[in-house]
N, CA, C and O atoms as a GROMACS GRO file, in nm:
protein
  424
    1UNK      N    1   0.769   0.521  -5.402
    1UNK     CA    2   0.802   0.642  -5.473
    1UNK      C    3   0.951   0.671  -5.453
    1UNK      O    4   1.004   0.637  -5.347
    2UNK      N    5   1.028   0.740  -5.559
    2UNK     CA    6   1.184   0.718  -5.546
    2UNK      C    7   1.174   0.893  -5.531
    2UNK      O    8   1.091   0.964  -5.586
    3UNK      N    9   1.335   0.954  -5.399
    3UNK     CA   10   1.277   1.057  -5.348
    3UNK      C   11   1.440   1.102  -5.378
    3UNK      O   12   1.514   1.005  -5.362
    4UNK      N   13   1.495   1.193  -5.407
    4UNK     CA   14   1.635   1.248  -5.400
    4UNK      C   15   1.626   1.330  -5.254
    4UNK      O   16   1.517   1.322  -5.198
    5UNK      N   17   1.675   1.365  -5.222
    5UNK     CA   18   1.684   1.478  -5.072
    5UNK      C   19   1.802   1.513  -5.085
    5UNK      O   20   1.885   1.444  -5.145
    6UNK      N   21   1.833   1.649  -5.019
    6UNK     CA   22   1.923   1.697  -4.934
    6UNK      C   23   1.894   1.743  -4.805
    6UNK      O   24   1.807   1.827  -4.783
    7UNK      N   25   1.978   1.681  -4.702
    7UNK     CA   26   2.005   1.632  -4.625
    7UNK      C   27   2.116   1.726  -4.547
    7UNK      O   28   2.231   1.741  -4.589
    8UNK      N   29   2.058   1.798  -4.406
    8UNK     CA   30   2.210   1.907  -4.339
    8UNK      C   31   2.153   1.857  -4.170
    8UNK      O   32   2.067   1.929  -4.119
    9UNK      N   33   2.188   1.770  -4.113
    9UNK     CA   34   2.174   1.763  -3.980
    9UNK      C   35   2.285   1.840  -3.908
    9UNK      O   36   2.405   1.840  -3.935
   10UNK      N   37   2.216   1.913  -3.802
   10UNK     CA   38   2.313   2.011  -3.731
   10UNK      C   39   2.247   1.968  -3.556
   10UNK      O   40   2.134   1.973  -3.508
   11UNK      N   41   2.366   1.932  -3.506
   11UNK     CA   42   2.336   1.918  -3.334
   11UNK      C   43   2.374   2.030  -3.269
   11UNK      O   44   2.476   2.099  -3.281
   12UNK      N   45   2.256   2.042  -3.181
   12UNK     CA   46   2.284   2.169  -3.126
   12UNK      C   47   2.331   2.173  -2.955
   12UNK      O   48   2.310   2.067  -2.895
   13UNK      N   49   2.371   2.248  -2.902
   13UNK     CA   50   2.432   2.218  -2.776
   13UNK      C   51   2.571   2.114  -2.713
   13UNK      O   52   2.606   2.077  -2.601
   14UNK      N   53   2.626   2.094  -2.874
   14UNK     CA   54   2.750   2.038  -2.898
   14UNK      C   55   2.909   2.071  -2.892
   14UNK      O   56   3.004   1.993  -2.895
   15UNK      N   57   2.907   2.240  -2.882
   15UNK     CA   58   2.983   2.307  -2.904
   15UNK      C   59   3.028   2.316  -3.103
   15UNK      O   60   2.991   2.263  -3.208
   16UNK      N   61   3.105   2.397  -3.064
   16UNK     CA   62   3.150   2.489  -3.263
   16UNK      C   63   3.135   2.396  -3.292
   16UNK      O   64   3.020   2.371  -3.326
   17UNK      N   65   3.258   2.261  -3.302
   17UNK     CA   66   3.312   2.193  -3.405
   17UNK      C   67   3.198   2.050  -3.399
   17UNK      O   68   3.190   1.975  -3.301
   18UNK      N   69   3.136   2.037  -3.499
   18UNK     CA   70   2.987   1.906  -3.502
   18UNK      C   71   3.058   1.801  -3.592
   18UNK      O   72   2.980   1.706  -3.598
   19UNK      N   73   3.195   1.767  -3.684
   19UNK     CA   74   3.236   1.699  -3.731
   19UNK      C   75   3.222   1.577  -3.711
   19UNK      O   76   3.160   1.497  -3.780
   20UNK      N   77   3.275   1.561  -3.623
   20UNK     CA   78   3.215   1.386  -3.513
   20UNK      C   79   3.080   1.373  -3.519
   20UNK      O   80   3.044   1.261  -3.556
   21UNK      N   81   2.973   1.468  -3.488
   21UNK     CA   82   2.807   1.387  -3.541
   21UNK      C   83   2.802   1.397  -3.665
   21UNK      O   84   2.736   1.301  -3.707
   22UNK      N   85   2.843   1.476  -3.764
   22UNK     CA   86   2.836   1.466  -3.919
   22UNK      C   87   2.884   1.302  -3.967
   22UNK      O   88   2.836   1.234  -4.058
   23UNK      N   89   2.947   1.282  -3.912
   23UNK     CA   90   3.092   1.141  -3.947
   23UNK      C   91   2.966   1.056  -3.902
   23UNK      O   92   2.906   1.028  -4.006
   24UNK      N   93   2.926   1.022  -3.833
   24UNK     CA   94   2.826   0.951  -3.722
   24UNK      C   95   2.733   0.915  -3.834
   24UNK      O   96   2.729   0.812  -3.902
   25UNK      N   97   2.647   1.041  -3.838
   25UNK     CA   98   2.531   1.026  -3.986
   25UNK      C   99   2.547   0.982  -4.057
   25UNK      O  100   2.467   0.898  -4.098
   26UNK      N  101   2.710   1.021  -4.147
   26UNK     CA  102   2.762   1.003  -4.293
   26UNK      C  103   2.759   0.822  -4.242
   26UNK      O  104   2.684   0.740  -4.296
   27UNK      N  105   2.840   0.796  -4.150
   27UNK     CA  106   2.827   0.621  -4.129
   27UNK      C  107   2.679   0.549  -4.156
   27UNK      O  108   2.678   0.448  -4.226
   28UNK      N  109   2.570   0.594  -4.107
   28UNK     CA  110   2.452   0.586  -4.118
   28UNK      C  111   2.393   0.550  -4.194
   28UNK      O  112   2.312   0.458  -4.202
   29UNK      N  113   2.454   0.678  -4.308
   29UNK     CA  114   2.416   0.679  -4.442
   29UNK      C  115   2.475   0.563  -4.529
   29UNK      O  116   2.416   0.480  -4.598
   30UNK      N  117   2.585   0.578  -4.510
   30UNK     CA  118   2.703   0.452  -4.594
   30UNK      C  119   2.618   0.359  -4.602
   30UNK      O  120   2.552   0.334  -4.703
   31UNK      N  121   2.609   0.267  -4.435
   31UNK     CA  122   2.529   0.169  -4.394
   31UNK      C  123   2.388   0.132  -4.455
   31UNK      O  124   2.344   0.020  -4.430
   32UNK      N  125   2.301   0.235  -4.546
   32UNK     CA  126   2.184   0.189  -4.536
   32UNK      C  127   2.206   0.147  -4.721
   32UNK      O  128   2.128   0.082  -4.790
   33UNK      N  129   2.344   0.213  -4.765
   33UNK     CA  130   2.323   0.133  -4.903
   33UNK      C  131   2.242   0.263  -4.990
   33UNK      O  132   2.321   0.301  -4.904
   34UNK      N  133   2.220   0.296  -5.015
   34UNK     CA  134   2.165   0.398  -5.088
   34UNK      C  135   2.247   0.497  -5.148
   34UNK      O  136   2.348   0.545  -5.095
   35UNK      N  137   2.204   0.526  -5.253
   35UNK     CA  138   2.286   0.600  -5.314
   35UNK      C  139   2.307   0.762  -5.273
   35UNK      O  140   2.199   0.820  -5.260
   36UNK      N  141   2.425   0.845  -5.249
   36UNK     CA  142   2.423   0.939  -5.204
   36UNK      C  143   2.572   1.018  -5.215
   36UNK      O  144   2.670   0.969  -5.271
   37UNK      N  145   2.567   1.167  -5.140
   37UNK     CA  146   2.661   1.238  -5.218
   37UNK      C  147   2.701   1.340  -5.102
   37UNK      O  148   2.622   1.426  -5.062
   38UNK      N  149   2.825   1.324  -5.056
   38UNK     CA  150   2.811   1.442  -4.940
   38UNK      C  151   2.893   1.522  -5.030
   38UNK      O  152   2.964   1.496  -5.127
   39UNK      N  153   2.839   1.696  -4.924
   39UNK     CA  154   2.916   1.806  -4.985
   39UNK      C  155   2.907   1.885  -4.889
   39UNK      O  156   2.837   1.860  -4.791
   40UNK      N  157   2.982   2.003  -4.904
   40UNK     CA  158   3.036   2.061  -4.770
   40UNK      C  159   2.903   2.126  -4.638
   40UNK      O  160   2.918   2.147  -4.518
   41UNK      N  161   2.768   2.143  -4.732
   41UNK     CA  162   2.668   2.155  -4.615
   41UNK      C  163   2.625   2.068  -4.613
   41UNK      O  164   2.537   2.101  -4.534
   42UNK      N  165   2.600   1.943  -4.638
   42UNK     CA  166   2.455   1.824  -4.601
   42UNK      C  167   2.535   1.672  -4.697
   42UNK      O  168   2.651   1.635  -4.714
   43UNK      N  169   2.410   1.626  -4.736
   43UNK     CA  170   2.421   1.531  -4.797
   43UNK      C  171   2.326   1.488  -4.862
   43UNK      O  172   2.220   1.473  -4.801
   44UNK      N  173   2.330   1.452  -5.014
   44UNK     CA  174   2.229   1.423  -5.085
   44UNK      C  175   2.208   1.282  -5.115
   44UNK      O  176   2.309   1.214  -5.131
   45UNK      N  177   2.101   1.231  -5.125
   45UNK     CA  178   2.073   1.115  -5.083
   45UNK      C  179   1.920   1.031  -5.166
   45UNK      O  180   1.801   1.060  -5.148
   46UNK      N  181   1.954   0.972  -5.217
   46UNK     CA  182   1.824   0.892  -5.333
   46UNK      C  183   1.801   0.744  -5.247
   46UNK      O  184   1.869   0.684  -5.164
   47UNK      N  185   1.646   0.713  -5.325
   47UNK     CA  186   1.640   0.563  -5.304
   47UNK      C  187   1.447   0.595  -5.298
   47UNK      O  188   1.385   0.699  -5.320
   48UNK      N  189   1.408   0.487  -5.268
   48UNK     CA  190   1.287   0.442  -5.221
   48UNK      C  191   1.257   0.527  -5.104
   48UNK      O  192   1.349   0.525  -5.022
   49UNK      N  193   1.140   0.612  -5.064
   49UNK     CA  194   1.096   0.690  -5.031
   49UNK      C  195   1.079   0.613  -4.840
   49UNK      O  196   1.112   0.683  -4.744
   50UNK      N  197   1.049   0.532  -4.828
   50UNK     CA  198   1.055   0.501  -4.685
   50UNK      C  199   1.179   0.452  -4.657
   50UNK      O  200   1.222   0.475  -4.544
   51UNK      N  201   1.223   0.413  -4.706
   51UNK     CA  202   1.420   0.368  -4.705
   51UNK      C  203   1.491   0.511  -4.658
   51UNK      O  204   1.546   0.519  -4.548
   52UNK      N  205   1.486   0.632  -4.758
   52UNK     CA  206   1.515   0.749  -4.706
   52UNK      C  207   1.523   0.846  -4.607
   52UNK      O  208   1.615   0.911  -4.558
   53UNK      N  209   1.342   0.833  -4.581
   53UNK     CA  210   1.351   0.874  -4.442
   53UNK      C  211   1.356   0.797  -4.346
   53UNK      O  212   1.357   0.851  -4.236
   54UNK      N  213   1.360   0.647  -4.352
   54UNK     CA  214   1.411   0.591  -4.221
   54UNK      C  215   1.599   0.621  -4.206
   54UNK      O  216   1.658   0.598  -4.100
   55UNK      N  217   1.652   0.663  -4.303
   55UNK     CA  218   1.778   0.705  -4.275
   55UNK      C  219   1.771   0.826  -4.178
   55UNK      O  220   1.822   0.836  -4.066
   56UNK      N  221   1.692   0.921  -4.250
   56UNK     CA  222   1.680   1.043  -4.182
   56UNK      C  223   1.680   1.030  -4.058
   56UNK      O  224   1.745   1.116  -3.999
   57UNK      N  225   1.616   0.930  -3.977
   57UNK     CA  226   1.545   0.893  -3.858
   57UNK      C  227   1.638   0.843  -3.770
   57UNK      O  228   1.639   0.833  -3.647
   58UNK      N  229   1.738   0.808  -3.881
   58UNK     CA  230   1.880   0.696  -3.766
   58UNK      C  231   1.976   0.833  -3.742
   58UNK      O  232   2.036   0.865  -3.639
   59UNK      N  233   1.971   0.902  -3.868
   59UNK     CA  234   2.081   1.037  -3.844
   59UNK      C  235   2.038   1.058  -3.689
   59UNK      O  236   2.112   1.042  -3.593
   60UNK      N  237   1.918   1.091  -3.687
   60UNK     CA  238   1.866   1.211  -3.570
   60UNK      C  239   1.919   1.120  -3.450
   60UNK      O  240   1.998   1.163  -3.365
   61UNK      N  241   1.856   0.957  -3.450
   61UNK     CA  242   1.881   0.853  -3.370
   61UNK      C  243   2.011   0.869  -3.271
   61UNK      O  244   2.015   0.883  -3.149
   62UNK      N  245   2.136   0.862  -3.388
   62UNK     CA  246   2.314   0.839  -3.382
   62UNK      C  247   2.337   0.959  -3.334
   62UNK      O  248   2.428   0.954  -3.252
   63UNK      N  249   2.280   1.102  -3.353
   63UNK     CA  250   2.320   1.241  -3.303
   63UNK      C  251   2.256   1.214  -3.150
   63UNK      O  252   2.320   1.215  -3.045
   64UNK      N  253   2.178   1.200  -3.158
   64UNK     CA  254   2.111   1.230  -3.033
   64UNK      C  255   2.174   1.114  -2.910
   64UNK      O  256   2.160   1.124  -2.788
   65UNK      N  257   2.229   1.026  -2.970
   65UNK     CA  258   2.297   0.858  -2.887
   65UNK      C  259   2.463   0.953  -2.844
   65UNK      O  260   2.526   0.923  -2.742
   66UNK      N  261   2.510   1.062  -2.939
   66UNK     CA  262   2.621   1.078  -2.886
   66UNK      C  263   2.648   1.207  -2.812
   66UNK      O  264   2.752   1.268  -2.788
   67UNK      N  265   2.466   1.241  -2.771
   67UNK     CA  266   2.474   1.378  -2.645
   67UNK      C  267   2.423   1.473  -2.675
   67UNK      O  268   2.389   1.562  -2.597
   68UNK      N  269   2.406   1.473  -2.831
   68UNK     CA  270   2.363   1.648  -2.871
   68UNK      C  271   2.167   1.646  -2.787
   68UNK      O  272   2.099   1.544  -2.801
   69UNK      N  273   2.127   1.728  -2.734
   69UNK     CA  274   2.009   1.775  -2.711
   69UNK      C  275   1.929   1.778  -2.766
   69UNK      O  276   1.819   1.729  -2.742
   70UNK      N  277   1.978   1.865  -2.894
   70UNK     CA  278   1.893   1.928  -3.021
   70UNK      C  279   1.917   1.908  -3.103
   70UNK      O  280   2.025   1.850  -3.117
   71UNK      N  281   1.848   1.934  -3.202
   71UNK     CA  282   1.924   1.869  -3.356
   71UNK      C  283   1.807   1.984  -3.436
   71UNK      O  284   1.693   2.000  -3.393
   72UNK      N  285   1.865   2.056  -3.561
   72UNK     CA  286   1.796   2.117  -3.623
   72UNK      C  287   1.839   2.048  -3.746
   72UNK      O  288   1.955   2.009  -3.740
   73UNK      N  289   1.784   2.023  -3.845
   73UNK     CA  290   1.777   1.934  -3.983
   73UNK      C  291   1.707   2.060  -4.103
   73UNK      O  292   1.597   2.115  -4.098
   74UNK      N  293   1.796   2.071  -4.185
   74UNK     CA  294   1.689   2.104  -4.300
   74UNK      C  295   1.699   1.973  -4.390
   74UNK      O  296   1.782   1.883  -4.372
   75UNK      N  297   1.588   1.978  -4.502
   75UNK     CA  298   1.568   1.876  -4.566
   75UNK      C  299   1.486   1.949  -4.703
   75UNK      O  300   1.394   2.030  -4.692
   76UNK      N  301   1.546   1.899  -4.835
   76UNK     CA  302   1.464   1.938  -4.926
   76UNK      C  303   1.449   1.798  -4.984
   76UNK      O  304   1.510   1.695  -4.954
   77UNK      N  305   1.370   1.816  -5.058
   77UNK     CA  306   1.316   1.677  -5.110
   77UNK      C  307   1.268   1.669  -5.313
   77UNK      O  308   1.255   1.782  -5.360
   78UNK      N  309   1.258   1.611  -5.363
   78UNK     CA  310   1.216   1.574  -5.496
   78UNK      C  311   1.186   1.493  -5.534
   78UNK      O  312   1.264   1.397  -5.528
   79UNK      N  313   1.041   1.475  -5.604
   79UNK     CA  314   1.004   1.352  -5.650
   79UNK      C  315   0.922   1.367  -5.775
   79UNK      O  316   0.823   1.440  -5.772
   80UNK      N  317   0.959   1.297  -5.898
   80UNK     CA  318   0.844   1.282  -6.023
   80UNK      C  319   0.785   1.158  -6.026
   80UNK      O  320   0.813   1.046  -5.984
   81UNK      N  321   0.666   1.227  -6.109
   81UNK     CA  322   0.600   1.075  -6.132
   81UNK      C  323   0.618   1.068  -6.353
   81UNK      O  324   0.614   0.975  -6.433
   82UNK      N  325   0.632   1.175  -6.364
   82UNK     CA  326   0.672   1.174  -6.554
   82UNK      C  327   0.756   1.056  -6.565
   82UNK      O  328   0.698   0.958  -6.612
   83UNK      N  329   0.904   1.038  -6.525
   83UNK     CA  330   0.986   1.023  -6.567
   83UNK      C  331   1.080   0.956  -6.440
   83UNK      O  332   1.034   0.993  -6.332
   84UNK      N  333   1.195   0.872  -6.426
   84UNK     CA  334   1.279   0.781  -6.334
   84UNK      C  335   1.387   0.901  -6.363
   84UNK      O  336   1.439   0.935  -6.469
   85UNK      N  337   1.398   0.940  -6.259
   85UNK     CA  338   1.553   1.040  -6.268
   85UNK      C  339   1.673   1.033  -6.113
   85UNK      O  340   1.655   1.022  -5.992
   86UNK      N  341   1.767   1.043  -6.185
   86UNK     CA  342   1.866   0.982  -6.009
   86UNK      C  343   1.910   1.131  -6.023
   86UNK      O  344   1.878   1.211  -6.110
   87UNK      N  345   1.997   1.150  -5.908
   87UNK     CA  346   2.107   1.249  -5.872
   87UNK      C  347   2.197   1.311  -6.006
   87UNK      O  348   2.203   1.418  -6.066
   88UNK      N  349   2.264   1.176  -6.014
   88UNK     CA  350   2.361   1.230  -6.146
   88UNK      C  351   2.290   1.232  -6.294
   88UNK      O  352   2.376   1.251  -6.380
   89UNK      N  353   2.186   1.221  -6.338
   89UNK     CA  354   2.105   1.247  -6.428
   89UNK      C  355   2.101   1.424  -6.422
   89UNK      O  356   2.139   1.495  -6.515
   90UNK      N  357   2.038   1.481  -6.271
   90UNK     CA  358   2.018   1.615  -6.307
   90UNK      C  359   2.149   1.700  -6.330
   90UNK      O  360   2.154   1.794  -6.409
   91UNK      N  361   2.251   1.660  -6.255
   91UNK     CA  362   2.400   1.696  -6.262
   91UNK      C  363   2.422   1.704  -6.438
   91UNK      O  364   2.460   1.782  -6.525
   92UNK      N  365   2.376   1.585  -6.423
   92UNK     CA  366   2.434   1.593  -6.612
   92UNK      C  367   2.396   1.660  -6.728
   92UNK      O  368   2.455   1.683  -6.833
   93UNK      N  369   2.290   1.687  -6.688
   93UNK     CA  370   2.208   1.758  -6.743
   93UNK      C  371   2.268   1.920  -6.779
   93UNK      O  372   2.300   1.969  -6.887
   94UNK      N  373   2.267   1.971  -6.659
   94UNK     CA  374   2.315   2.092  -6.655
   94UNK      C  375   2.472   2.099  -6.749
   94UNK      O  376   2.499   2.154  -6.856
   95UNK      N  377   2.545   2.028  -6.667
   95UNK     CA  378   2.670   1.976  -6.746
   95UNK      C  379   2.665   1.984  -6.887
   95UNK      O  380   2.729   2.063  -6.956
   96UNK      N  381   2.578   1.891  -6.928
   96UNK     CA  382   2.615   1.884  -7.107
   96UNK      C  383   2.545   2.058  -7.153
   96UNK      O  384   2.618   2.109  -7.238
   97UNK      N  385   2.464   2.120  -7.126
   97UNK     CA  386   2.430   2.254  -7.153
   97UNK      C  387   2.569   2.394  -7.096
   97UNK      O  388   2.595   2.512  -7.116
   98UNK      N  389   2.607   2.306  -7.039
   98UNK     CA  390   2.730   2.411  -7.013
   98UNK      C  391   2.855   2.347  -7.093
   98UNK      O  392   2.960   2.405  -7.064
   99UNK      N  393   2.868   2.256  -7.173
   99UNK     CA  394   2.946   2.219  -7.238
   99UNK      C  395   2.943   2.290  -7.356
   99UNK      O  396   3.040   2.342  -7.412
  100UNK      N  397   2.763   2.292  -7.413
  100UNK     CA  398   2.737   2.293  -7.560
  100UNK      C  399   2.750   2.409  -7.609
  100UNK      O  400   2.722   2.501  -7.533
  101UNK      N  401   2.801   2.449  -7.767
  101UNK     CA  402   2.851   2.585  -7.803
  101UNK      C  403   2.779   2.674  -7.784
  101UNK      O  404   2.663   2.641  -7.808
  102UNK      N  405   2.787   2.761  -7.756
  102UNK     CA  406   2.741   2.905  -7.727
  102UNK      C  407   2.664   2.926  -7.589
  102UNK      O  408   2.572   3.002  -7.560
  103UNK      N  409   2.752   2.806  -7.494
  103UNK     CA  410   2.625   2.837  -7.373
  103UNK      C  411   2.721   2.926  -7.292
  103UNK      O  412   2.710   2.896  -7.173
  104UNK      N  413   2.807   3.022  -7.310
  104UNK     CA  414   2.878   3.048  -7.249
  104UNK      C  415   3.029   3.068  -7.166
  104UNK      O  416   3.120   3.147  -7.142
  105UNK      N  417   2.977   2.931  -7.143
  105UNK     CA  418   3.079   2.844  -7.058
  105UNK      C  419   3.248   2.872  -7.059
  105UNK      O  420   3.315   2.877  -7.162
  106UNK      N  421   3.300   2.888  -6.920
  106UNK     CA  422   3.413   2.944  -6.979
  106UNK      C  423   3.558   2.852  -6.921
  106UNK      O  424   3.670   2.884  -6.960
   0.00000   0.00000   0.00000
């Protein structure tokens, strides 16, 4: 089953600045090949549904290998069975309706 997610791992007991375990994950992520999208809270992330969350699994893995204690994760998830849809499909979507005349758009 093909799964989009977003993706916000947060280590806890790290002090303020978590940049360095974010970087850690984001490597993680690079590494597993999958298609994906960081943005300033998390990271969004497609592919084959056990591929995905075994990423999830290395995030927590690589945080937890460089000291953090805790780790709090949110995670949202999406999946159809209608129709094959990626990341930039729904992006686009919205996009061309905010393009088209009279939607507003300014």
């Amino acid at each position: 089953m093909h799964v989009i997610i977003d993706l916000c791992v947060v280590p806890l007991g790290v002090g303020v600045s978590v940049s360095s375990h974010v970087a850690a994950c984001q490597r993680v992520i690079e590494a597993s090949g999958l298609e994906h999208r960081m943005h300033a809270y998390g990271t969004n992330i497609e592919g084959p549904w056990d591929e995905v969350m075994a990423v999830v699994k290395r995030c927590h893995e690589a945080v937890h290998e460089m000291g953090a204690p805790r780790i709090t994760t949110t995670l949202k998830l999406g999946t159809r069975t209608d129709r094959e849809q990626h990341m930039d499909d729904k992006v686009q979507s919205v996009e061309s309706l905010l393009r088209a005349p009279g939607s507003g758009a300014v």
